[in-house]
C-alpha positions as a Markdown table, in Angstrom:
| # | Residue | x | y | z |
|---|---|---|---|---|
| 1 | Unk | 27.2 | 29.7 | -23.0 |
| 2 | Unk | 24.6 | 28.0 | -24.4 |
| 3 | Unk | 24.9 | 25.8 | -27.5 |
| 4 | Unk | 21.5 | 26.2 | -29.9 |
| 5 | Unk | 20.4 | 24.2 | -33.3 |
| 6 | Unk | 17.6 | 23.3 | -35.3 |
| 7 | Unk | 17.7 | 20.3 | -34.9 |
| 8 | Unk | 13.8 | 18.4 | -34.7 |
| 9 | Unk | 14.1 | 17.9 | -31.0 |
| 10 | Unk | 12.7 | 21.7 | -30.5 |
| 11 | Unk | 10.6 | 22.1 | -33.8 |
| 12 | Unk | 8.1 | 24.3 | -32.4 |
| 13 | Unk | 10.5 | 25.9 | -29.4 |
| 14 | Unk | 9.4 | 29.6 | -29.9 |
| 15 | Unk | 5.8 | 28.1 | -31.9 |
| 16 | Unk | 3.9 | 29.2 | -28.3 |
| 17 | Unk | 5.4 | 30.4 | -25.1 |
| 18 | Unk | 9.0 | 29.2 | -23.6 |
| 19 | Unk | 8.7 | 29.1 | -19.9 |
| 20 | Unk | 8.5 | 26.2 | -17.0 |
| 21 | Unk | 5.8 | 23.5 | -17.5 |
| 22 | Unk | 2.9 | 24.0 | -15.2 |
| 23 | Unk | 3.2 | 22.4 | -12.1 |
| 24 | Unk | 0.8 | 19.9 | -10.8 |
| 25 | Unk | -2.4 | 21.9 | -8.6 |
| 26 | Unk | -1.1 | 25.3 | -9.9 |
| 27 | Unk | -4.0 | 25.9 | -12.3 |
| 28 | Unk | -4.3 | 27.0 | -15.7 |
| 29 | Unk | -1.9 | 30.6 | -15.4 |
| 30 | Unk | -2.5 | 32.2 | -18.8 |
| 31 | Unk | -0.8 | 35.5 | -18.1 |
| 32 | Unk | 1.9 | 33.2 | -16.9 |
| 33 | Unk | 3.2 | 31.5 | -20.4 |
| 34 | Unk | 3.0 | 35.1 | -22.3 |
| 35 | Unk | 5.9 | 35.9 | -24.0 |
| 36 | Unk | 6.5 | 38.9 | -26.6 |
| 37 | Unk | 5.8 | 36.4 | -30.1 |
| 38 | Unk | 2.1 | 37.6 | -29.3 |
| 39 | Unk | 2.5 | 41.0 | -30.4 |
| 40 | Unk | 2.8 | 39.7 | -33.8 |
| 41 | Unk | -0.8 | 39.7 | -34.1 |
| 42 | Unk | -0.6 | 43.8 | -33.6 |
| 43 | Unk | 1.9 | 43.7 | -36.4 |
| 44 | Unk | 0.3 | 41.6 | -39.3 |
| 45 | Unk | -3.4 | 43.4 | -37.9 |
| 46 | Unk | -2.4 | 46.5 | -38.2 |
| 47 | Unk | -0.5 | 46.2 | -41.7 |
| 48 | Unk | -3.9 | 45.1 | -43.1 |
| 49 | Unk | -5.4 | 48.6 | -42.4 |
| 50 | Unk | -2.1 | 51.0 | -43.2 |
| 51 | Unk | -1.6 | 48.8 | -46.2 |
| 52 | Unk | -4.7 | 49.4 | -47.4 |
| 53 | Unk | -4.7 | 53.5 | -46.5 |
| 54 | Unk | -2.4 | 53.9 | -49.6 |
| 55 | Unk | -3.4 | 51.0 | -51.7 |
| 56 | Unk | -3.3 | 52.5 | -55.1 |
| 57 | Unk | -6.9 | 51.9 | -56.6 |
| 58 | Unk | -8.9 | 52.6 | -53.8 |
| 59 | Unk | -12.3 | 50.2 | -53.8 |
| 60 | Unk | -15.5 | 51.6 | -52.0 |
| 61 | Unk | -15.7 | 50.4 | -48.5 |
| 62 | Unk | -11.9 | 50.0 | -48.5 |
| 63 | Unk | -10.9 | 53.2 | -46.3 |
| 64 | Unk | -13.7 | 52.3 | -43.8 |
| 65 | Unk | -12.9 | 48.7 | -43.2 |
| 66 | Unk | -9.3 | 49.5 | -43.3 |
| 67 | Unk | -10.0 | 51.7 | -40.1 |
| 68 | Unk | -12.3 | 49.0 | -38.5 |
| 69 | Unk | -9.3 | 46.7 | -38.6 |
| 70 | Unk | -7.0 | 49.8 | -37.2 |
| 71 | Unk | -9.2 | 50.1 | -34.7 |
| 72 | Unk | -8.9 | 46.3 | -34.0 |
| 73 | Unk | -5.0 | 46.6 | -34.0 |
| 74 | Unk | -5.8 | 49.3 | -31.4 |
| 75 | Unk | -7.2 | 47.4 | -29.5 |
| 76 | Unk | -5.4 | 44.4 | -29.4 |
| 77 | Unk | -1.9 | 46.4 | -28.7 |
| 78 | Unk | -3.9 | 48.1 | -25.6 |
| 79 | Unk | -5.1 | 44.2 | -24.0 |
| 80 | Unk | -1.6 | 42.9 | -24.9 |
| 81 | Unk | 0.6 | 45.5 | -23.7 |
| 82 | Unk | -1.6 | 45.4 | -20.5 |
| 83 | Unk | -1.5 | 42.2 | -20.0 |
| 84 | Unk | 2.3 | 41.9 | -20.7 |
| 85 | Unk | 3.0 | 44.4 | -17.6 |
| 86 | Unk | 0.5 | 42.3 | -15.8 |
| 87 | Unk | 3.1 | 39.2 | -16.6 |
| 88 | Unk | 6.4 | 41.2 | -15.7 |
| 89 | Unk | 4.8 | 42.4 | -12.2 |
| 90 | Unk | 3.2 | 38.8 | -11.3 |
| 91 | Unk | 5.9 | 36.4 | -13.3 |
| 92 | Unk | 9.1 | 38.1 | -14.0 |
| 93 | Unk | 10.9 | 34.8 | -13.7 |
| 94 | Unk | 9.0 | 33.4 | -16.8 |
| 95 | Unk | 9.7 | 37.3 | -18.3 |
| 96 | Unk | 12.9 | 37.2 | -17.7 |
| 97 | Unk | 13.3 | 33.8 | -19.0 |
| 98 | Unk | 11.7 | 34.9 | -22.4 |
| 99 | Unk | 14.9 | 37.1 | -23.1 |
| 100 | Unk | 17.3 | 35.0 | -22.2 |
| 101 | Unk | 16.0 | 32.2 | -24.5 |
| 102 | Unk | 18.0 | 32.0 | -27.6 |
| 103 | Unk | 15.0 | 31.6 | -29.8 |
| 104 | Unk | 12.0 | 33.4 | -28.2 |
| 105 | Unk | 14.4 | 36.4 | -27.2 |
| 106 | Unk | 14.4 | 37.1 | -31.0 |
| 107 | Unk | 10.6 | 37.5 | -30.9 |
| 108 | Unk | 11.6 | 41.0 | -28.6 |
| 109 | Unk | 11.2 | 43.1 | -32.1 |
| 110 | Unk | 7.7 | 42.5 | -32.5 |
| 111 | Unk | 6.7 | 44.8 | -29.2 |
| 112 | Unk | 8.4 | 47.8 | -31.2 |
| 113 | Unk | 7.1 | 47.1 | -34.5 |
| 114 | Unk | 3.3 | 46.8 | -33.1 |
| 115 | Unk | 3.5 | 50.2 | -31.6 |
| 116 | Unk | 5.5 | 51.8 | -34.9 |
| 117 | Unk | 2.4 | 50.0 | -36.9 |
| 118 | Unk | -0.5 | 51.1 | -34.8 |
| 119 | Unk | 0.8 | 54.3 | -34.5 |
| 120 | Unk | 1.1 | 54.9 | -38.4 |
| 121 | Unk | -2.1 | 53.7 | -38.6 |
| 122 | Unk | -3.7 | 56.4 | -36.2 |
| 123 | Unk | -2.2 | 58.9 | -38.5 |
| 124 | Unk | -3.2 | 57.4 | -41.7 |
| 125 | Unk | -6.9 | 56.3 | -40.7 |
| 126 | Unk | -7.5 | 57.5 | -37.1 |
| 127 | Unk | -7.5 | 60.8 | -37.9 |
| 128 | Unk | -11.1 | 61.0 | -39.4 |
| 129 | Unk | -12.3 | 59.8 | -35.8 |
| 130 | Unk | -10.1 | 61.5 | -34.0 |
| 131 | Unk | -8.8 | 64.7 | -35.3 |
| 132 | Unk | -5.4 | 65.2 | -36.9 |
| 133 | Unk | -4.2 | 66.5 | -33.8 |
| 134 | Unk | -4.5 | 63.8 | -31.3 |
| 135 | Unk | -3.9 | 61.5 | -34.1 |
| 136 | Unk | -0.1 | 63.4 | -34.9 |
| 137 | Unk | 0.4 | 63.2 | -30.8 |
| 138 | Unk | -1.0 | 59.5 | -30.8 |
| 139 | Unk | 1.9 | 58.6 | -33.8 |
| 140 | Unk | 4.4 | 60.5 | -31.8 |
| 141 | Unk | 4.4 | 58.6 | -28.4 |
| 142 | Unk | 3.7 | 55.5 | -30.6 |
| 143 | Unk | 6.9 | 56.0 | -32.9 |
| 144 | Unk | 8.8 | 57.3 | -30.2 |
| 145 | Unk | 8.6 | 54.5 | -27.8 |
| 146 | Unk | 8.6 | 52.4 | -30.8 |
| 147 | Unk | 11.7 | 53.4 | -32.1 |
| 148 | Unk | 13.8 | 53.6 | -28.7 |
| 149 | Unk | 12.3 | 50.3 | -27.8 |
| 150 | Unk | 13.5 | 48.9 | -31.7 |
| 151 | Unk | 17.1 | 50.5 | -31.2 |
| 152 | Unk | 17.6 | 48.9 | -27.9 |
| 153 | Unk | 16.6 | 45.0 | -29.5 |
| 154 | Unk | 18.6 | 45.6 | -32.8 |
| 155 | Unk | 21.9 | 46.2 | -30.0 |
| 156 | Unk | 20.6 | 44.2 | -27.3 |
| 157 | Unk | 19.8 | 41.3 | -28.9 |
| 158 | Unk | 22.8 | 40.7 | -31.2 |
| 159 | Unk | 25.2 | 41.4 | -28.1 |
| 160 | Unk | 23.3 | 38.8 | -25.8 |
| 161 | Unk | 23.5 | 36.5 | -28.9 |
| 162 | Unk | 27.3 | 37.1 | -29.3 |
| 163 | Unk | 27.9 | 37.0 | -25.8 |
| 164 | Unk | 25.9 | 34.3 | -24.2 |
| 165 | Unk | 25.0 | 31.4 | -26.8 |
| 166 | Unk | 27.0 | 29.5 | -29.3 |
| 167 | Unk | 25.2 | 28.6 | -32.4 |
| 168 | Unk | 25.0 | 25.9 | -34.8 |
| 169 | Unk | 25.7 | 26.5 | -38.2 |
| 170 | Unk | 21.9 | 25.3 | -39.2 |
| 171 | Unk | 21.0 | 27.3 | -36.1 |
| 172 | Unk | 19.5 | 31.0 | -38.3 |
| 173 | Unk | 16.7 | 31.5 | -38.9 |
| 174 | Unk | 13.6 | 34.2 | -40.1 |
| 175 | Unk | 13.4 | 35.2 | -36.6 |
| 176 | Unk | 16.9 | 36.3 | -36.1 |
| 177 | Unk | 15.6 | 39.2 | -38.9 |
| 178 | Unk | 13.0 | 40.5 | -36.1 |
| 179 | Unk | 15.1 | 42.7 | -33.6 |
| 180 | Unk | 16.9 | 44.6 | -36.7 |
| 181 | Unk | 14.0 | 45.1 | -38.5 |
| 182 | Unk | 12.1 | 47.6 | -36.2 |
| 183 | Unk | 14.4 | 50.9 | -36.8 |
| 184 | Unk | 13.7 | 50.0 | -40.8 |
| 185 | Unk | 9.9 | 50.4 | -39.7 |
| 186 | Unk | 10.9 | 53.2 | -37.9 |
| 187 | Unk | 12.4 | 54.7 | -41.2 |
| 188 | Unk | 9.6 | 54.2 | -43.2 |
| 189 | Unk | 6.9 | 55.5 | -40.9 |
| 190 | Unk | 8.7 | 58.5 | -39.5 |
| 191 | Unk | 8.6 | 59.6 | -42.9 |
| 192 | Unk | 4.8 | 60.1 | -42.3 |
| 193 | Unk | 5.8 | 62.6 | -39.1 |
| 194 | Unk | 8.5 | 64.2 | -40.6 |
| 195 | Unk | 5.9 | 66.9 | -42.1 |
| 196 | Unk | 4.9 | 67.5 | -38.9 |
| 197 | Unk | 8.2 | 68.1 | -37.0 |
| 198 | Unk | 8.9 | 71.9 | -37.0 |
| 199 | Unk | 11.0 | 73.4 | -39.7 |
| 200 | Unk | 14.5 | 73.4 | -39.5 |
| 201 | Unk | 17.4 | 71.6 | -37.4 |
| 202 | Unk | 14.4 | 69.8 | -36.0 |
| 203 | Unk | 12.5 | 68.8 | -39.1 |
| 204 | Unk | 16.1 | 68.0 | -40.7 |
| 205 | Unk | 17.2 | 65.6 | -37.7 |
| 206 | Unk | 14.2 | 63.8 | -37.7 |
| 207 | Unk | 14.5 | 63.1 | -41.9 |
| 208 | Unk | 18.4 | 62.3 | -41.4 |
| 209 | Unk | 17.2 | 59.9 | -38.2 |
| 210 | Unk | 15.3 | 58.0 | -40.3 |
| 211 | Unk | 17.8 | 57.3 | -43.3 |
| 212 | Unk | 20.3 | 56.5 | -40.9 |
| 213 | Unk | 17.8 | 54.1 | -39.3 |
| 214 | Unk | 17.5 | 53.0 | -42.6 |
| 215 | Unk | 20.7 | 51.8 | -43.4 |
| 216 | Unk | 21.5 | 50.7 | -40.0 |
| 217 | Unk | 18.7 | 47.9 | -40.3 |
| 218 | Unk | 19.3 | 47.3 | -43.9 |
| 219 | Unk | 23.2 | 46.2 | -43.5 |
| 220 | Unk | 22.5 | 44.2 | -40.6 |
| 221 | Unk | 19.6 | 42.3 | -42.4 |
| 222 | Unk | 21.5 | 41.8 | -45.6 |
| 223 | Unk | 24.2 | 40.1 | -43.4 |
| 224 | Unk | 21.3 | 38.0 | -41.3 |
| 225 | Unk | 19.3 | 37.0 | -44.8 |
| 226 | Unk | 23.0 | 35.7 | -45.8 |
| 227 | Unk | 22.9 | 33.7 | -43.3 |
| 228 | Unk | 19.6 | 32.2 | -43.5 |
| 229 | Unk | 20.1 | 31.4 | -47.5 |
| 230 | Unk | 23.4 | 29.5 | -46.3 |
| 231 | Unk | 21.2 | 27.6 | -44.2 |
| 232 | Unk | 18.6 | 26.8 | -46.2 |
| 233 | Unk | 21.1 | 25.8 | -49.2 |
| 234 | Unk | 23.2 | 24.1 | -46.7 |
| 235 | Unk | 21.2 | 22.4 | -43.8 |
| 236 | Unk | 17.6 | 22.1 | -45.8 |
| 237 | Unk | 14.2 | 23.1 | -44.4 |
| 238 | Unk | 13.6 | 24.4 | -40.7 |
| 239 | Unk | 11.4 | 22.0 | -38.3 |
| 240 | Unk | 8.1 | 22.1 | -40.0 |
| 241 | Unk | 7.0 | 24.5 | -36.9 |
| 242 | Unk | 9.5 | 26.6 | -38.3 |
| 243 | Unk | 8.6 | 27.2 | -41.9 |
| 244 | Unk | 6.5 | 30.1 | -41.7 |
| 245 | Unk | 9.5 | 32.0 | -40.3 |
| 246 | Unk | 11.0 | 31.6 | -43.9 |
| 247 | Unk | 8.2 | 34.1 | -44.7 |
| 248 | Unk | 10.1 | 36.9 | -42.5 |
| 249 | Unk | 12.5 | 37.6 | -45.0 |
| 250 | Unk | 10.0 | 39.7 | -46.9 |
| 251 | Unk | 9.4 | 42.1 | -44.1 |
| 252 | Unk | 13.2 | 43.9 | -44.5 |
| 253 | Unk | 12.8 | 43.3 | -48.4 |
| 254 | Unk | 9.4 | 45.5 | -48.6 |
| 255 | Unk | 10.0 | 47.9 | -45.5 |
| 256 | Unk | 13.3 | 48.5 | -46.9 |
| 257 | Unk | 11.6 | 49.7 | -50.3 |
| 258 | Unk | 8.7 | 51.6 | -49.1 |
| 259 | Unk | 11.0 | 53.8 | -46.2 |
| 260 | Unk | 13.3 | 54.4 | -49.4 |
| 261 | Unk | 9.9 | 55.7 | -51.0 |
| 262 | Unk | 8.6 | 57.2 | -48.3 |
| 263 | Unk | 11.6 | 59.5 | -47.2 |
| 264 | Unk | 12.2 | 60.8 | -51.0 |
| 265 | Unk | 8.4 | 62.1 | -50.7 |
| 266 | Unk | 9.1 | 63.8 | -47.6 |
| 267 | Unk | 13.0 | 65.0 | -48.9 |
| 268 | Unk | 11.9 | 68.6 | -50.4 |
| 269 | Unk | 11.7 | 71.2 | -48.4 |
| 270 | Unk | 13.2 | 69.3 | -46.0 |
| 271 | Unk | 17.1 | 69.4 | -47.7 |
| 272 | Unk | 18.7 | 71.1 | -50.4 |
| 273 | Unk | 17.0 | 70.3 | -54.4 |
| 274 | Unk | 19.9 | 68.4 | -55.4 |
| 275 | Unk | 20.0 | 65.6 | -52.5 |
| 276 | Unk | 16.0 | 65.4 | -52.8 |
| 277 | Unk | 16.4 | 64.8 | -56.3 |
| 278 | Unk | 18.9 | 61.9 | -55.7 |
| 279 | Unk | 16.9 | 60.3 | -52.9 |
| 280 | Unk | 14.0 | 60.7 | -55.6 |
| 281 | Unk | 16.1 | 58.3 | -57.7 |
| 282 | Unk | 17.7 | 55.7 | -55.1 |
| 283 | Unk | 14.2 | 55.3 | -54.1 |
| 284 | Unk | 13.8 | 53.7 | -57.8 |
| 285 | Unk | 17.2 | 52.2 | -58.1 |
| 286 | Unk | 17.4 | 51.0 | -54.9 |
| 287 | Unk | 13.8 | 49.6 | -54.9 |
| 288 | Unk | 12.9 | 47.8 | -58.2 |
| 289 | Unk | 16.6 | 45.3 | -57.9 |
| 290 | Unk | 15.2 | 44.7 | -54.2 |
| 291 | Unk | 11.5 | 44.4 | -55.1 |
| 292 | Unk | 12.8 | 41.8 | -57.8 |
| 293 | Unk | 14.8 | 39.8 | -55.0 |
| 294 | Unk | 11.7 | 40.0 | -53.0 |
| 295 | Unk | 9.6 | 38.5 | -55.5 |
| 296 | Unk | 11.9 | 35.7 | -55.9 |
| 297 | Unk | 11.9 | 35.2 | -52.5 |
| 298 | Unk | 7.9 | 34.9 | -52.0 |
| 299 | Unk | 8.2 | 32.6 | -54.7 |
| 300 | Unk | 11.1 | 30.1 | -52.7 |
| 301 | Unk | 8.6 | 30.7 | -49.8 |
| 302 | Unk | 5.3 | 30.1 | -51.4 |
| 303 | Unk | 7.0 | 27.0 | -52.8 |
| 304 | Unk | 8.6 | 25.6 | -49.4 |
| 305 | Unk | 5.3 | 26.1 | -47.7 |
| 306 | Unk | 3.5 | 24.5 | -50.2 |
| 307 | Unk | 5.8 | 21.1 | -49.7 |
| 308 | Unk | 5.7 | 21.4 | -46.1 |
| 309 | Unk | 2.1 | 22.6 | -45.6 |
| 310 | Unk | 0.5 | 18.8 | -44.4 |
| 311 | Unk | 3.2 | 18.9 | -41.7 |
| 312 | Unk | 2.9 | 22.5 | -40.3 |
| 313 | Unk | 1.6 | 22.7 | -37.0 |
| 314 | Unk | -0.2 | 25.5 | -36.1 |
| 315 | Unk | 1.6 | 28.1 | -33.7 |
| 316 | Unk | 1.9 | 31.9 | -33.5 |
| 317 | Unk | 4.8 | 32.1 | -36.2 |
| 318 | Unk | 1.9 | 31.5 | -38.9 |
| 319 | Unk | 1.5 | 35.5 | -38.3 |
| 320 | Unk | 4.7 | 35.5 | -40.1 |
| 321 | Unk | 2.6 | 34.9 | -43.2 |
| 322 | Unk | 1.0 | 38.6 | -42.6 |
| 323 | Unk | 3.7 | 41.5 | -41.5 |
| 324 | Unk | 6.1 | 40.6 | -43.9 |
| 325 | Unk | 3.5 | 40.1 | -47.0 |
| 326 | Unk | 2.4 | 43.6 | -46.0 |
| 327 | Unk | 5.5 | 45.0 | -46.0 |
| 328 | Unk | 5.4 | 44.2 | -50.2 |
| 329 | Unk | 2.5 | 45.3 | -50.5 |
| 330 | Unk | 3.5 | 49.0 | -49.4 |
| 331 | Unk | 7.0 | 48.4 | -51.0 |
| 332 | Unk | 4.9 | 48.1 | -54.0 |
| 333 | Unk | 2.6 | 50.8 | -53.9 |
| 334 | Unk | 5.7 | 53.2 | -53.4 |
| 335 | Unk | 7.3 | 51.8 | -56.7 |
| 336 | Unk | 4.3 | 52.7 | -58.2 |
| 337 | Unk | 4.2 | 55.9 | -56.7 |
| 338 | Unk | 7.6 | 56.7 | -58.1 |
| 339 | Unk | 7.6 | 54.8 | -61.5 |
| 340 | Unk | 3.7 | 55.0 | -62.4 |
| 341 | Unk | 4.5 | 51.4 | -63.5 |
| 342 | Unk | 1.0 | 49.8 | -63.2 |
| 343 | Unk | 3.2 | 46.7 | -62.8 |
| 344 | Unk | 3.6 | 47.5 | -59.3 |
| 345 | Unk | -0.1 | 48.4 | -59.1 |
| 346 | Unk | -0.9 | 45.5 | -60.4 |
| 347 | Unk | 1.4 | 43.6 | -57.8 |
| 348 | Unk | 0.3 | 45.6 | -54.8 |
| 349 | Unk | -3.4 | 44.7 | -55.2 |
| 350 | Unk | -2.9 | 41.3 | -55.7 |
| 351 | Unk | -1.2 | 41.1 | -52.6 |
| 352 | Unk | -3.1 | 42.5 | -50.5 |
| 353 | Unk | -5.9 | 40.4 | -51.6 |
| 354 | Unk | -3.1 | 37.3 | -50.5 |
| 355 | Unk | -2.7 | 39.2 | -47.7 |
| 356 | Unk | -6.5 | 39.4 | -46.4 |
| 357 | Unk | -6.9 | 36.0 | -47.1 |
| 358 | Unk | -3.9 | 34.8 | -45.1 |
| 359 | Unk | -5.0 | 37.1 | -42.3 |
| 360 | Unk | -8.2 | 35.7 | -42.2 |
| 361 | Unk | -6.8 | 31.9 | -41.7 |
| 362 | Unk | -4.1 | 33.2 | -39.2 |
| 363 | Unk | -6.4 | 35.2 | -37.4 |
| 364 | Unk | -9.3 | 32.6 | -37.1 |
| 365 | Unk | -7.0 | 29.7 | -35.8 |
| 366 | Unk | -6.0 | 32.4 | -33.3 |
| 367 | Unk | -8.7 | 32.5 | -32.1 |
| 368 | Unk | -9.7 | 29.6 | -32.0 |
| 369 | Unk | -6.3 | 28.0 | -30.1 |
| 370 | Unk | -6.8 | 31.1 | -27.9 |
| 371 | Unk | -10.7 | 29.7 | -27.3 |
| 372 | Unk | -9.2 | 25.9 | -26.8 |
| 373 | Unk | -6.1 | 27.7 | -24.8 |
| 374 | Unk | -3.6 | 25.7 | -26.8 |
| 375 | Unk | -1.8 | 29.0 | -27.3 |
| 376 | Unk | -2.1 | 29.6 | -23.5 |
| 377 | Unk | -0.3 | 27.3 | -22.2 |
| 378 | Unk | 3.4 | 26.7 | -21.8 |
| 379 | Unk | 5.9 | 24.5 | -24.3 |
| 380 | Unk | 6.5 | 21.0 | -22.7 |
């Protein structure tokens, strides 16, 4: 078994790729060093267009640069998940070695969550170039290979964890959140599909599929974000290639609230008046204590990054700034949706302008490291 920690000899361990240095005349292998952390670009792309598809003040020009950036999310989920097959059929070594690392391994969840995101997105903006009927069978392979993808990390992952490595107490962190999360996105986005499910046994399995993908990720994140306050109270920052992981508790948080939203909008008609009604209220009391928790926890992480920010390196868990951020900004708008608060109106605008803005930074030093090929090439 393998013993892990945080300690600062592997700050930026899962910051890149993990996988065997280059060796000396072997040439500069991109496909080689790619590991599954890139699909968190999808993920914090394509929350910047759904996000903005049910935005509560809607600004002119909004809709149609929300679908540009779908369309960018798109895209990028097509080159990636091409070029990740193209890594598993020329280097399934370094593949294999990505999920049996203790630290990248975690980074499995973000594969799911880009197609649950892109997928939603289709339905939400796609449709007006597509048609709603390719969009609905789009979001269906999407979600479904999305969700039986996200089950298998939120088992998988855990076991190998349990079974294989030995951990430090200062050893959790954000990413540990990823593989449970994706049957919460599943939740909240099969909400959008369970309208188009026929009536029924069918249409009722799919709504009762969701809230019990609901629960199921948000007991085992309640018992992971435990664990990662402990640390931080107990063991003090993560390696300053670490920090932005802190951000990844705000993706559970917000998903959590908006699939508790989402599924009371879809609850009538779906099961009896009296359960649709209660769902109608959890949604409310469930989501304003946890919105409040995940306010004060943008605040801790706002704050930590702040202290840390002339230390952070740069590395592929700054798109941990995006996805999560999202996620409160759609937890938000369904609070609003719900409460008519325009507190939560209010909240949800402001941000999503945060969230632009930190898309914009993460996304341009992307590039830019992609251009350099820092983020090509192999931890050492």
């Amino acid at each position: 078994m393998t013993t892990v920690t945080f300690r600062r000899t592997a700050a930026a361990a899962p910051a890149a790729q993990v996988s065997t240095p280059t060796a000396a005349g072997e040439g500069w292998q991109p496909l080689r060093h790619l590991a599954p952390n890139w699909f968190a670009a999808v993920m914090g792309t394509g929350i910047i267009a759904n996000a903005a598809a049910t935005l509560p003040t809607q600004f002119p020009g909004l809709k149609g640069a929300a679908t540009v950036v779908w369309a960018l999310a798109a895209l990028l989920l097509t080159v990636l998940a091409g070029a990740w097959v193209l890594h598993w059929r020329r280097y399934p070594q370094e593949a294999r070695a990505h999920g049996q690392h203790p630290i990248m391994m975690q980074f499995y969840g973000a594969l799911p969550m880009a197609l649950l995101t892109v997928g939603a997105g289709t339905l939400l903006l796609g449709k007006d170039i597509i048609g709603s009927t390719a969009a609905v069978a789009i979001d269906w392979v999407l979600w479904s290979a999305g969700t039986v993808f996200g089950l298998m990390t939120a088992a998988a992952i855990p076991y190998r964890m349990i079974t294989r490595h030995t951990f430090d107490p200062d050893s959790a962190f954000g990413g540990w959140l990823m593989p449970v999360v994706p049957p919460m996105v599943s939740a909240a986005l099969g909400a959008l599909l369970v309208p188009h499910t026929p009536a029924g046994q069918l249409r009722l399995t799919m709504f009762v599929a969701c809230l019990a993908m609901f629960g199921l990720s948000l007991i085992a994140s309640l018992v992971t974000i435990t664990l990662i306050w402990s640390r931080l109270l107990h063991h003090g920052l993560p390696p300053a290639g670490m920090i932005a992981t802190v951000w990844l508790v705000l993706g559970p948080l917000g998903q959590s609230v908006t699939a508790a939203g989402s599924l009371a909008n879809v609850a009538p008609g779906v099961v009896d008046d009296r359960t649709a009604a209660g769902l109608d209220v959890f949604a409310v009391l469930y989501g304003v204590p946890t919105w409040g928790f995940a306010m004060l926890w943008l605040a801790l992480a706002i704050a930590v990054t702040r202290h840390a920010r002339t230390s952070m390196p740069f590395n592929l868990t700054w798109w941990g700034f995006t996805f999560p951020l999202g996620c409160c900004v759609t937890g938000s708008t369904a609070l609003y949706q719900h409460t008519g608060a325009d507190l939560f109106a209010v909240t949800a605008v402001g941000l999503y302008a945060l969230l632009v803005a930190a898309w914009a930074v993460v996304a341009a030093r992307t590039v830019h490291g992609v251009l350099r090929g820092d983020l090509l090439r192999p931890v050492r």
